[in-house]
ChimeraX commands (.cxc) that place a marker at each C-alpha (Angstrom):
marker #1 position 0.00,0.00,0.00 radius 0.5
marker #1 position 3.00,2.04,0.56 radius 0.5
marker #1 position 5.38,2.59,-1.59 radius 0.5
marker #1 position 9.41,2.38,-1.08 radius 0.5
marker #1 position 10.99,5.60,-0.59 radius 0.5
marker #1 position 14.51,6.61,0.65 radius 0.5
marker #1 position 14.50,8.14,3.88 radius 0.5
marker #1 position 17.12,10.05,5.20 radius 0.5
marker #1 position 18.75,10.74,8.65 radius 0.5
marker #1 position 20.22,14.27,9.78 radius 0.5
marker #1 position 22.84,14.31,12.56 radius 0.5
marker #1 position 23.78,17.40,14.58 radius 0.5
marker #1 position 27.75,17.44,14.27 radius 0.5
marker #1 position 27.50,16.88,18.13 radius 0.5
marker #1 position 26.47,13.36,16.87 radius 0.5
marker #1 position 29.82,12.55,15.91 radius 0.5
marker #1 position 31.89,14.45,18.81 radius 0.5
marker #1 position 34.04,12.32,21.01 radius 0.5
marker #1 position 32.18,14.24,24.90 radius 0.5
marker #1 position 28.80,12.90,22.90 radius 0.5
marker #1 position 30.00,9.13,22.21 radius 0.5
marker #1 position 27.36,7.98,24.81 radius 0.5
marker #1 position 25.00,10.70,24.57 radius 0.5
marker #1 position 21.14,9.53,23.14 radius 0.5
marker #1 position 19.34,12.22,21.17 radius 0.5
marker #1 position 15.67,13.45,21.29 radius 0.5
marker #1 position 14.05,12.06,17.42 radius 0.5
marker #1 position 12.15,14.48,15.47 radius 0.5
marker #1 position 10.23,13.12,12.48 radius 0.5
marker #1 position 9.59,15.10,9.69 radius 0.5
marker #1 position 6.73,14.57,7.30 radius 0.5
marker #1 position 7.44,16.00,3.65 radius 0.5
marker #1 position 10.74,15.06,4.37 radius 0.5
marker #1 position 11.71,16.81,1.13 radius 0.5
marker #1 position 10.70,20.13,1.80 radius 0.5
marker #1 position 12.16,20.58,5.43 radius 0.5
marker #1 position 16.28,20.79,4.70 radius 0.5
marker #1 position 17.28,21.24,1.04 radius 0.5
marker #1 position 16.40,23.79,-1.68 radius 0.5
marker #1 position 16.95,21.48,-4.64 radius 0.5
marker #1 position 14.73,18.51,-3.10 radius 0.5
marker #1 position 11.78,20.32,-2.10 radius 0.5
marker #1 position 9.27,20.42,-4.64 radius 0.5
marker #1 position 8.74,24.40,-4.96 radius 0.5
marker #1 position 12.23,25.06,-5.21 radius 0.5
marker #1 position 12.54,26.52,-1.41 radius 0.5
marker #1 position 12.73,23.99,1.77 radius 0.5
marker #1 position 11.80,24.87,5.51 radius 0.5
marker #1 position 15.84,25.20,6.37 radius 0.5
marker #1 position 15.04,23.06,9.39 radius 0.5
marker #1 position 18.70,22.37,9.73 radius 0.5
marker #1 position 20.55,25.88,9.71 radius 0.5
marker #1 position 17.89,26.85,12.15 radius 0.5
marker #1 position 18.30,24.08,14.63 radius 0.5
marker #1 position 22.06,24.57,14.58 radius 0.5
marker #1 position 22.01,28.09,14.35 radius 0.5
marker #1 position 19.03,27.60,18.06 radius 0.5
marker #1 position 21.70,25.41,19.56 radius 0.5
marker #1 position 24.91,27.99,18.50 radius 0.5
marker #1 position 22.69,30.63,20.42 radius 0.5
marker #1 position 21.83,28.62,23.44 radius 0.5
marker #1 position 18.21,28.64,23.32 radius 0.5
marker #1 position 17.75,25.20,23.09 radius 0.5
marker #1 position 16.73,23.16,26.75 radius 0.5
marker #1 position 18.11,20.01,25.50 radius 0.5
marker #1 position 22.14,19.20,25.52 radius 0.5
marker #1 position 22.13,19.00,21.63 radius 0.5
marker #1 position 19.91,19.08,18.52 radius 0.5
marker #1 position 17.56,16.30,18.08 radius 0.5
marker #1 position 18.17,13.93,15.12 radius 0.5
marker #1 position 16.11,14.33,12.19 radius 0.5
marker #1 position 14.12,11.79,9.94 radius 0.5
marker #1 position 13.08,13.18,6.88 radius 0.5
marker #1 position 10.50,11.44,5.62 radius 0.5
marker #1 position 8.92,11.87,1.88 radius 0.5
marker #1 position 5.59,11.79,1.09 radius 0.5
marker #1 position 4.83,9.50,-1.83 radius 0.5
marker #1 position 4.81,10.66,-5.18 radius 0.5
marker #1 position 2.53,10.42,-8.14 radius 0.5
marker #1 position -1.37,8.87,-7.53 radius 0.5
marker #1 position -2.76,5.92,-5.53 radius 0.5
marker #1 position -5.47,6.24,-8.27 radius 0.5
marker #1 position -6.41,8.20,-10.93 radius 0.5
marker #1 position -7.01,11.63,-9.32 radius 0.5
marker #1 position -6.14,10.28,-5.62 radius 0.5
marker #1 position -3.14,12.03,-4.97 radius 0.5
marker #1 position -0.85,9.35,-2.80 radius 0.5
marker #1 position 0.69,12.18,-0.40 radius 0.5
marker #1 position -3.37,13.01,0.02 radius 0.5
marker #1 position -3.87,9.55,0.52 radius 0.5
marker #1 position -1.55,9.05,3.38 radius 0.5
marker #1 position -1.70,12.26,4.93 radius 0.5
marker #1 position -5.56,11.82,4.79 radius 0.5
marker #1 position -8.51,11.89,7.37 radius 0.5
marker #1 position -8.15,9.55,10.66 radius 0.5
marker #1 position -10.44,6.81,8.78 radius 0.5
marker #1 position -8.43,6.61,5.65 radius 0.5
marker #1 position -6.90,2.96,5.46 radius 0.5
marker #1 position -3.97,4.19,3.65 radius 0.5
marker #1 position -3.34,7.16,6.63 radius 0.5
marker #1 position -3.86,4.53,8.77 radius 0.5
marker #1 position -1.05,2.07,6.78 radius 0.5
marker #1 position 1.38,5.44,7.17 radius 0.5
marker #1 position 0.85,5.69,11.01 radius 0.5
marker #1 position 1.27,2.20,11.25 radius 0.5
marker #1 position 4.64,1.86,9.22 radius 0.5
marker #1 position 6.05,5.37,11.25 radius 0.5
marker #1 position 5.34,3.75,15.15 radius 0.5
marker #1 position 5.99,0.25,14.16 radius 0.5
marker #1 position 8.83,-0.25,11.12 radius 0.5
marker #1 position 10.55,3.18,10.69 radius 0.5
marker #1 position 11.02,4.33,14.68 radius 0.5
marker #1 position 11.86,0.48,15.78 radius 0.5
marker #1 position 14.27,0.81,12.95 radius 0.5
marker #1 position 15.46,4.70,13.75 radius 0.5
marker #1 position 15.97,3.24,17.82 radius 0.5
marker #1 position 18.16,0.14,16.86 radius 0.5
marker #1 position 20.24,2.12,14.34 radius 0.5
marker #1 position 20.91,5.38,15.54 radius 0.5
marker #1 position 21.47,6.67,19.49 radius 0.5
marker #1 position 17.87,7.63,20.32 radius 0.5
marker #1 position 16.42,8.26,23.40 radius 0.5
marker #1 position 13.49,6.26,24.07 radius 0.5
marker #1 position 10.27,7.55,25.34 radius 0.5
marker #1 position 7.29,9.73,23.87 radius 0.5
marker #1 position 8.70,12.50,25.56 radius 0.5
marker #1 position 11.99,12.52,23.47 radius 0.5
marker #1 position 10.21,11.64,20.15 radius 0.5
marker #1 position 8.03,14.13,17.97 radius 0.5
marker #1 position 6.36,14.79,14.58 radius 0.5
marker #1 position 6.69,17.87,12.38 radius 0.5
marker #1 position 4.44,18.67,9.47 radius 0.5
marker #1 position 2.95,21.15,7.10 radius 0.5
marker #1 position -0.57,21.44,5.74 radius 0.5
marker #1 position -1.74,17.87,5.75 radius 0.5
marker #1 position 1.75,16.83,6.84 radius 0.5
marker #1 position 0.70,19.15,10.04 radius 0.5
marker #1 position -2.49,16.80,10.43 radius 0.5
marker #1 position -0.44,13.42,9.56 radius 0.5
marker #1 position 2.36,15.04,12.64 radius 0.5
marker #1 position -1.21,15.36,15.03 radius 0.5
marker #1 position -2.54,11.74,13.85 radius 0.5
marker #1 position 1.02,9.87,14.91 radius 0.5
marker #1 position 0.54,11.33,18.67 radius 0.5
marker #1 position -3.25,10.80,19.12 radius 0.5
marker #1 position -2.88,7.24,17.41 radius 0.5
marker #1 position 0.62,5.90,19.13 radius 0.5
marker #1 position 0.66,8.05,22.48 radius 0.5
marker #1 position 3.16,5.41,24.13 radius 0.5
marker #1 position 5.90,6.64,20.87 radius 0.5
marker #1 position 4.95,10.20,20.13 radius 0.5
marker #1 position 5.23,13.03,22.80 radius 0.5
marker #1 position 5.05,15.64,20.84 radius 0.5
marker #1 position 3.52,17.40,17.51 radius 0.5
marker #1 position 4.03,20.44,15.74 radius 0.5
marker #1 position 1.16,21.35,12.87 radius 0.5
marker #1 position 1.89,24.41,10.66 radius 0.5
marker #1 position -0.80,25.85,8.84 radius 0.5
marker #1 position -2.28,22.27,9.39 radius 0.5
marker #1 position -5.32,20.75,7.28 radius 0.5
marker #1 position -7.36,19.38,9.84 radius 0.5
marker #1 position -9.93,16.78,8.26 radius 0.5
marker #1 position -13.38,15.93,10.23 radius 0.5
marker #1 position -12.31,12.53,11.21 radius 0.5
marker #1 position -8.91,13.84,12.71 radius 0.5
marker #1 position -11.15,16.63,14.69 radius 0.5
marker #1 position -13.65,13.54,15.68 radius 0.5
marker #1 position -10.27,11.87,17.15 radius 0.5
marker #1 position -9.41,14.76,18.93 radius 0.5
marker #1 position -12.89,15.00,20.70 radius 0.5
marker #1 position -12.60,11.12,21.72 radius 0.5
marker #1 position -9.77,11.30,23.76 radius 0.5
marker #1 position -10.94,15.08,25.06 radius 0.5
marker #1 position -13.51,13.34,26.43 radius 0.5
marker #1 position -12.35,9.79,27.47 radius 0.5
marker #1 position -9.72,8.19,30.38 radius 0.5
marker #1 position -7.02,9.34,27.87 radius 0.5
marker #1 position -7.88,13.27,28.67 radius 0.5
marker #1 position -4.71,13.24,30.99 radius 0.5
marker #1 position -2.28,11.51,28.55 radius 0.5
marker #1 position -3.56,14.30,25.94 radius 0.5
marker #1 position -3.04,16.87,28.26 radius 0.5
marker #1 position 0.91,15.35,28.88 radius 0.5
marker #1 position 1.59,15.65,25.33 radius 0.5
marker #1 position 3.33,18.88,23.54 radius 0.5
marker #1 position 1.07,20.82,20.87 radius 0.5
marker #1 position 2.13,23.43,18.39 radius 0.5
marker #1 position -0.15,24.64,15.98 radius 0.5
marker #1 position 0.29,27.83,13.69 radius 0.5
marker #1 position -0.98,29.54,10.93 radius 0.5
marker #1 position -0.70,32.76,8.28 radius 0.5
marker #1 position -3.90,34.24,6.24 radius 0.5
marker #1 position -5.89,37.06,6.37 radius 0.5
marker #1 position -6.36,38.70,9.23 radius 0.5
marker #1 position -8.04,42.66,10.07 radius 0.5
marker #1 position -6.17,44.67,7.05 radius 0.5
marker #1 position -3.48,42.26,6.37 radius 0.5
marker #1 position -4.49,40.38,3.41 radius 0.5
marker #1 position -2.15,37.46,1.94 radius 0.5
marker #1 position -1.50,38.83,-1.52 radius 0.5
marker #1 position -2.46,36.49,-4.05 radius 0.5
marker #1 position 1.21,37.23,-6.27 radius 0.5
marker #1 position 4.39,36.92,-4.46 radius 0.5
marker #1 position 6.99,37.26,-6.89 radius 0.5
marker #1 position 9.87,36.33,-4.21 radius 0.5
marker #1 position 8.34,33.39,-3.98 radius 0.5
marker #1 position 9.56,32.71,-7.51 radius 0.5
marker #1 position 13.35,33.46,-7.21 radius 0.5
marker #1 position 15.35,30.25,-6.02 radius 0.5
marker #1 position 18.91,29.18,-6.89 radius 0.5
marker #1 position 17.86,26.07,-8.48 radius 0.5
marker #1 position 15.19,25.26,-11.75 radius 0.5
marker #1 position 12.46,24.85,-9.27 radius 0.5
marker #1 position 11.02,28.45,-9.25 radius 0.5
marker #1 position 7.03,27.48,-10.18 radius 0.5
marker #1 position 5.74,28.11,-6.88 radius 0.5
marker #1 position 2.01,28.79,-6.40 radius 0.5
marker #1 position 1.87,29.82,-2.65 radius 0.5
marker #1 position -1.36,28.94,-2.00 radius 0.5
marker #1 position -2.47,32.40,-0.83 radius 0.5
marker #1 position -6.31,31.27,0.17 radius 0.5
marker #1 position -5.57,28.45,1.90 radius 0.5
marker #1 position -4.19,28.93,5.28 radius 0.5
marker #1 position -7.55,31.48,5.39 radius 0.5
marker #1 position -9.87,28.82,4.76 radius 0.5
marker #1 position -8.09,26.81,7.08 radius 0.5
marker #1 position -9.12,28.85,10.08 radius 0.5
marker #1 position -12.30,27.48,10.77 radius 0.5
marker #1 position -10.63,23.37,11.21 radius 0.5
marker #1 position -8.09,24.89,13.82 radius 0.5
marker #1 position -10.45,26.95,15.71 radius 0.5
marker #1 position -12.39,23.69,15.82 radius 0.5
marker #1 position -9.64,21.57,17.48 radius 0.5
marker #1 position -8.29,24.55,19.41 radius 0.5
marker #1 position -11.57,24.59,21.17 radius 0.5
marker #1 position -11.62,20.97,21.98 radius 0.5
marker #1 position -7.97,21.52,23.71 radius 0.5
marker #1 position -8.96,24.49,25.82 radius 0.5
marker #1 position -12.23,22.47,26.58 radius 0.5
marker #1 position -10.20,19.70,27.63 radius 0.5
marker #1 position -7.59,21.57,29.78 radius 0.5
marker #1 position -4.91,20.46,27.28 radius 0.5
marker #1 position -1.73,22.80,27.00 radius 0.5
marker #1 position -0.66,24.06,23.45 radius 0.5
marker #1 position 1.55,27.17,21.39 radius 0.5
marker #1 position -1.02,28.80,18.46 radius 0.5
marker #1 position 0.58,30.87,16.88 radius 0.5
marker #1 position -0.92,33.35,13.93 radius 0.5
marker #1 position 1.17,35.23,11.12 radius 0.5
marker #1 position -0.75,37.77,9.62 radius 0.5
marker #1 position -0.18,37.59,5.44 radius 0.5
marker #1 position 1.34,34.20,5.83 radius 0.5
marker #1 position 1.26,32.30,2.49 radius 0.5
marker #1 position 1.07,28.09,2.33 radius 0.5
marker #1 position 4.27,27.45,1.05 radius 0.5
marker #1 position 7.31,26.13,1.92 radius 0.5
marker #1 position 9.14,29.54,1.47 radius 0.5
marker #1 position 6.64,31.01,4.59 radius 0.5
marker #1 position 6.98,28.05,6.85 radius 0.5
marker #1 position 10.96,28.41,6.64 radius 0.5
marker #1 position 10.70,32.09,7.74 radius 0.5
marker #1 position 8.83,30.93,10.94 radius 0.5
marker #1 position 10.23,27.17,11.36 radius 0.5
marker #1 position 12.21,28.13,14.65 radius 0.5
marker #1 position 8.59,28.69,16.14 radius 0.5
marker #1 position 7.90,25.58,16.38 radius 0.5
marker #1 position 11.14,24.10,17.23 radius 0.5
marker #1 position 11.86,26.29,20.12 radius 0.5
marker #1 position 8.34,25.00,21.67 radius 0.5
marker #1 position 9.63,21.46,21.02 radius 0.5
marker #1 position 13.05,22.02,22.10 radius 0.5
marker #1 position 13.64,25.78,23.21 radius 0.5
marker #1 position 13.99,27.33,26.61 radius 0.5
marker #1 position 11.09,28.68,28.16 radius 0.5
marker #1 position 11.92,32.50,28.28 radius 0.5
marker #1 position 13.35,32.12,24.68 radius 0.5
marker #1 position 9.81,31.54,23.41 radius 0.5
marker #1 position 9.54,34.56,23.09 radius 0.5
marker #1 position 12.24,35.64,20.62 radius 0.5
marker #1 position 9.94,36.46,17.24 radius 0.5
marker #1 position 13.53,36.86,15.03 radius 0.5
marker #1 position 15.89,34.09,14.92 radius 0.5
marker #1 position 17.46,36.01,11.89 radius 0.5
marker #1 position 18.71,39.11,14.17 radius 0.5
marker link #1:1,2 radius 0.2
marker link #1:2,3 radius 0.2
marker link #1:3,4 radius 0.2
marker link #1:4,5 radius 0.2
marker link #1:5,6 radius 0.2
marker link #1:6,7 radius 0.2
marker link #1:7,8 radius 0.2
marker link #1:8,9 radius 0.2
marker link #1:9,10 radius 0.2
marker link #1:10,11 radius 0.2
marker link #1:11,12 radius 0.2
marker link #1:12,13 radius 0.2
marker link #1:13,14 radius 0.2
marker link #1:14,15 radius 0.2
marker link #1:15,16 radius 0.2
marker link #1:16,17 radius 0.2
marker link #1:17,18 radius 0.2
marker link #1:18,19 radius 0.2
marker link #1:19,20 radius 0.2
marker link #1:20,21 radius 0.2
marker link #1:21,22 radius 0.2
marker link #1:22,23 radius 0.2
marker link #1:23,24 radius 0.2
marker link #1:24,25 radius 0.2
marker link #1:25,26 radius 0.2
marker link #1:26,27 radius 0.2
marker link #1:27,28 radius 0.2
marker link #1:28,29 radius 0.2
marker link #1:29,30 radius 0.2
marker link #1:30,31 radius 0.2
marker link #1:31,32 radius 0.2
marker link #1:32,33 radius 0.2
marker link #1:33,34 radius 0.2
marker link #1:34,35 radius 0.2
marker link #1:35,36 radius 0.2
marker link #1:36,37 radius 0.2
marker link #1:37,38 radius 0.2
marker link #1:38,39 radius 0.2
marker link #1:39,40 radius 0.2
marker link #1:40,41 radius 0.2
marker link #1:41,42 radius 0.2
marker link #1:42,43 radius 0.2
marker link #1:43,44 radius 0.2
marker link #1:44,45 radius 0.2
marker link #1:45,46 radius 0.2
marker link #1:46,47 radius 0.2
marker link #1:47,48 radius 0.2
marker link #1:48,49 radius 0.2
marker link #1:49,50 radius 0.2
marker link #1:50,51 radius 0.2
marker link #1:51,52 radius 0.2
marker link #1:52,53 radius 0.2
marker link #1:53,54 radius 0.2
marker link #1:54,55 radius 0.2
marker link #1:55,56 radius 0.2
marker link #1:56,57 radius 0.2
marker link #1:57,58 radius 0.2
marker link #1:58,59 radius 0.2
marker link #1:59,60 radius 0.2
marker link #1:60,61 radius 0.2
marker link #1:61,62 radius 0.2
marker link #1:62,63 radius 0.2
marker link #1:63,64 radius 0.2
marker link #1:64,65 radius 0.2
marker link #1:65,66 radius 0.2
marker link #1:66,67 radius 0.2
marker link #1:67,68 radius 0.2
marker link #1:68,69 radius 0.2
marker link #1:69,70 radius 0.2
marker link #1:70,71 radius 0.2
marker link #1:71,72 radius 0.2
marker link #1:72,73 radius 0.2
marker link #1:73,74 radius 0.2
marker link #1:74,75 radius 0.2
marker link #1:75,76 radius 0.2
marker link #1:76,77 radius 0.2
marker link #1:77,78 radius 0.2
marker link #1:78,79 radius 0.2
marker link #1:79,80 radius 0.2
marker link #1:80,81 radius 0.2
marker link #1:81,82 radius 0.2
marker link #1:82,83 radius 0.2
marker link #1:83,84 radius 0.2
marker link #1:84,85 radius 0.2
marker link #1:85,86 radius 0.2
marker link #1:86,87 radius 0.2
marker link #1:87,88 radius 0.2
marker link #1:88,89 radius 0.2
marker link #1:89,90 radius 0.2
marker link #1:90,91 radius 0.2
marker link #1:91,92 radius 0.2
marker link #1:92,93 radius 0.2
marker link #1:93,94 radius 0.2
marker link #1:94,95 radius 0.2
marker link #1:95,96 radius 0.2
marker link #1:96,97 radius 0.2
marker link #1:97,98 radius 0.2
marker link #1:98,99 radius 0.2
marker link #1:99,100 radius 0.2
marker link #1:100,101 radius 0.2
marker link #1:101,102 radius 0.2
marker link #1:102,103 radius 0.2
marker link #1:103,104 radius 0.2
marker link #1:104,105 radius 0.2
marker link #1:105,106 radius 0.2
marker link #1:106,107 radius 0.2
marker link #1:107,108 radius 0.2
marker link #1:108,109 radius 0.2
marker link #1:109,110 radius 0.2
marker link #1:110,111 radius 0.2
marker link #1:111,112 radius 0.2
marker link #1:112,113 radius 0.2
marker link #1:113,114 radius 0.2
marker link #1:114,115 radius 0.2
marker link #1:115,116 radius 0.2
marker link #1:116,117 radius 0.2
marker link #1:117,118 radius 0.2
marker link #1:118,119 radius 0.2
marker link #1:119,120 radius 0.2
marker link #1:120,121 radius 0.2
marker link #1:121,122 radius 0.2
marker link #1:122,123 radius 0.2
marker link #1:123,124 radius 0.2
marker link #1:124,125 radius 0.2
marker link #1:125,126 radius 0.2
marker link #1:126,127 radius 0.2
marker link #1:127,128 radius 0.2
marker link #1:128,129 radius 0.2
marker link #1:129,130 radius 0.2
marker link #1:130,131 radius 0.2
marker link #1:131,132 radius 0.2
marker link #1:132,133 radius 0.2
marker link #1:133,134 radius 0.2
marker link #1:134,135 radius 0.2
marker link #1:135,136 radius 0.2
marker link #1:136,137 radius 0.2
marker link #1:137,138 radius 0.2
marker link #1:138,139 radius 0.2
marker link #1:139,140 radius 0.2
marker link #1:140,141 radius 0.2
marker link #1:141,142 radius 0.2
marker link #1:142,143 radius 0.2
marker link #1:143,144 radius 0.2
marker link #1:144,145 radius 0.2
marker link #1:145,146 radius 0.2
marker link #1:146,147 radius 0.2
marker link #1:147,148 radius 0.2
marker link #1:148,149 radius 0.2
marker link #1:149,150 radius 0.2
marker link #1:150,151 radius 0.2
marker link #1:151,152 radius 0.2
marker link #1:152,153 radius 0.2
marker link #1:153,154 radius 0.2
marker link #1:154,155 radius 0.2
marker link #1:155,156 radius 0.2
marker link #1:156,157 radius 0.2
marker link #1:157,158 radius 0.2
marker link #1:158,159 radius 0.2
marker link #1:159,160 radius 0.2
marker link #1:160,161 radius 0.2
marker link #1:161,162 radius 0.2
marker link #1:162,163 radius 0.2
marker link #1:163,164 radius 0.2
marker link #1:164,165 radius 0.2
marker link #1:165,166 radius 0.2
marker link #1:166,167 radius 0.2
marker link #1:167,168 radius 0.2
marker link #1:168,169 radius 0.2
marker link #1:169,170 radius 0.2
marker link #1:170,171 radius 0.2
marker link #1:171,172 radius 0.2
marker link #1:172,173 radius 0.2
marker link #1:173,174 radius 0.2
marker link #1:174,175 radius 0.2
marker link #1:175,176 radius 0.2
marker link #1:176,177 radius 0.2
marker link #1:177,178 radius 0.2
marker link #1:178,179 radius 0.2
marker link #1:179,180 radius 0.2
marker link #1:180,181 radius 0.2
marker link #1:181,182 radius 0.2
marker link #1:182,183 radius 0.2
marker link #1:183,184 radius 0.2
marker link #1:184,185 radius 0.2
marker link #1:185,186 radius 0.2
marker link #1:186,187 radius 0.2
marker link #1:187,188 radius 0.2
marker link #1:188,189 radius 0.2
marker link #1:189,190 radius 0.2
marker link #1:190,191 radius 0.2
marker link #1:191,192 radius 0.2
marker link #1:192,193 radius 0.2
marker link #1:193,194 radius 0.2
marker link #1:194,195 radius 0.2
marker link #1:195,196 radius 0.2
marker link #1:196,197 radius 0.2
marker link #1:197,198 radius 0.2
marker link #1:198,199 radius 0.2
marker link #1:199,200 radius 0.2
marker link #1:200,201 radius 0.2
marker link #1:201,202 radius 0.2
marker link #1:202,203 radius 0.2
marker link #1:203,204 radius 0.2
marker link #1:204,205 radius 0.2
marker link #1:205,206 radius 0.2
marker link #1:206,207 radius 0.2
marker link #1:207,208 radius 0.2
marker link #1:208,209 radius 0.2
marker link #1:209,210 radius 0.2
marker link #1:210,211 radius 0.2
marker link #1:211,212 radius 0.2
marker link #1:212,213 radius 0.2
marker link #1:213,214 radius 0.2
marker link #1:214,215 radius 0.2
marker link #1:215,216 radius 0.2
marker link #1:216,217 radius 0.2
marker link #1:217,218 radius 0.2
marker link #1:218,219 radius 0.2
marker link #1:219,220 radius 0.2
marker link #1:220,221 radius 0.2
marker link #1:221,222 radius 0.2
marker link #1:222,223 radius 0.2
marker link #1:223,224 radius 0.2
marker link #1:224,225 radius 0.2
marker link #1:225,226 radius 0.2
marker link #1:226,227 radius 0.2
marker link #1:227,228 radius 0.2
marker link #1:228,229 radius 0.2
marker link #1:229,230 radius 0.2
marker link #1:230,231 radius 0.2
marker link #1:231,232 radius 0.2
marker link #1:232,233 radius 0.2
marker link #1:233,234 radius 0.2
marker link #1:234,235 radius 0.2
marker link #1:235,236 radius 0.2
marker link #1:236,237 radius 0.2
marker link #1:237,238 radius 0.2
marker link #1:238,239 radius 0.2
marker link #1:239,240 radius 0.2
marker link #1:240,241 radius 0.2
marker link #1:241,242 radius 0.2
marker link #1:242,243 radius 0.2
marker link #1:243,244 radius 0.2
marker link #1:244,245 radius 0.2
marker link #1:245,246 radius 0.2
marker link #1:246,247 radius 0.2
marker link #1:247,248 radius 0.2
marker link #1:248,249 radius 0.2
marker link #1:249,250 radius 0.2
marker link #1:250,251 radius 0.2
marker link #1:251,252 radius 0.2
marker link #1:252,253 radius 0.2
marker link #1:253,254 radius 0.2
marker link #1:254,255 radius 0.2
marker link #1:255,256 radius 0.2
marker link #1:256,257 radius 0.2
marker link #1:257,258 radius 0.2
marker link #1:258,259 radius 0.2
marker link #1:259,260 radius 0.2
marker link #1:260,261 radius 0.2
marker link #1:261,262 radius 0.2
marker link #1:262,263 radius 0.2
marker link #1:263,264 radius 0.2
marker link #1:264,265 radius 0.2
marker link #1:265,266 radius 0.2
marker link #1:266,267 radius 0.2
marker link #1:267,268 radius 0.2
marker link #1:268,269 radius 0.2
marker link #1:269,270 radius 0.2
marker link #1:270,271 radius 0.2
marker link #1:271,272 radius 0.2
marker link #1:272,273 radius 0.2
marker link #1:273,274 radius 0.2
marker link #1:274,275 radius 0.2
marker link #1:275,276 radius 0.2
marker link #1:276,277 radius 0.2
marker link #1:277,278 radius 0.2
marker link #1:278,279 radius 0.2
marker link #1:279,280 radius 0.2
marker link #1:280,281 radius 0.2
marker link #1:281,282 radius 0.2
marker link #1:282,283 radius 0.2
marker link #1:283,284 radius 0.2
view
């Protein structure tokens, strides 16, 4: 149901540093693997830059943990399941969907399994997270609510919350789970219009990259029409008593190119210290 893809591994350079030789690092799994470290993979020409900003966190001290987590960047698959079923739609989908369903399963029981025995990892939910974009931000959300006992943590920007995912967040709001949901950590953000600050519909920035990949369509009405799914499950968290970071960018466009000038927000909720939450600018 899945298809084979390569999967790669990022290692801080504290990985390989002689006072680290026994030291286990905090996983981070990213979905759209792609898209989150290198320009010339990502599909719009522009990637999140997850790695300079992690190392450049760490460089600045506002990290909590001893050293960067290790990353696993994982594609989405490519082409269609079926004729017009888009396969990264397909396994990013809604809670029901049997192929989401075959994703979470191969993430919590093939890939981490595989990640812990490999690689020094610490075990534990509450070293191990999920990072994701648009319906990668919803896949991220799925991994914790479905394998609580593996996933700690996820971070959703400008997520595309489905029904069945909101549905899923309501059952364990309202079930014995309530206090494992409330343990977990939550990031959820978003751009689009907001007041007088409208997300213009032509970017042309968006179009200059130092590679052939310069088509970039940036989405500008969709982290809008997103608002109404995230106000939905932010409601079910503050009903529930469950902690989380929202954060809103005014103007923020759906691409890859606006989630790399705000990736640091989520990591520093994942990983930062507490009064460096506040720092807006990473890029001082």
């Amino acid at each position: 149901m899945l298809p084979p893809r390569n999967i790669k591994v990022w290692m801080p350079a504290e990985y390989h540093k002689p006072e680290f030789r026994t030291h286990r690092f905090p996983v981070l799994y990213c979905h759209d693997g792609q898209n989150a470290m290198e320009d010339a993979d990502s599909w719009t020409g522009s990637s999140w830059r997850l790695a300079g900003a992690l190392t450049r966190m760490y460089e600045r001290d506002m990290l909590r943990i001893e050293a960067p987590p290790i990353v696993v960047l994982v594609p989405c698959g490519e082409g269609d399941f079926a004729p017009g079923i888009s396969r990264r739609h397909s396994e990013y989908g809604d809670m029901p969907h049997p192929v989401s369903q075959a994703h979470g399963e191969f993430m919590a029981t093939k890939l981490h399994p595989y990640i812990m025995d490999r690689f020094r990892v610490r075990d534990g939910p509450e070293h191990c997270a999920a990072l994701g974009s648009s319906l990668g931000g919803q896949a991220s959300l799925q991994l914790m609510l479905r394998y609580p006992k593996i996933f700690g943590a996820a971070a959703c920007m400008s997520p595309c919350f489905q029904a069945g995912t909101i549905a899923a967040v309501v059952s364990k709001s309202v079930s014995s789970e309530r206090d494992d949901l409330r343990s977990k950590t939550i990031y959820i953000d978003n751009g689009g219009d907001v007041d007088d600050t409208r997300v213009p519909v032509i970017d042309v920035m968006d179009h200059f990259t130092m590679n052939d990949r310069w088509w970039n369509p940036g989405y500008w009405w969709l982290d809008t029409s997103l608002q109404p799914m995230i106000d939905a499950v932010r409601a079910i968290l503050d009903q529930a008593g469950v902690q989380y970071r929202y954060e809103k960018f005014p103007g923020g466009r759906h691409n890859e190119r606006a989630w790399a000038q705000r990736i640091h927000r989520p990591l520093l909720h994942l990983y930062g210290k507490e009064d460096e939450n506040e720092r807006v600018d990473l890029f001082d």
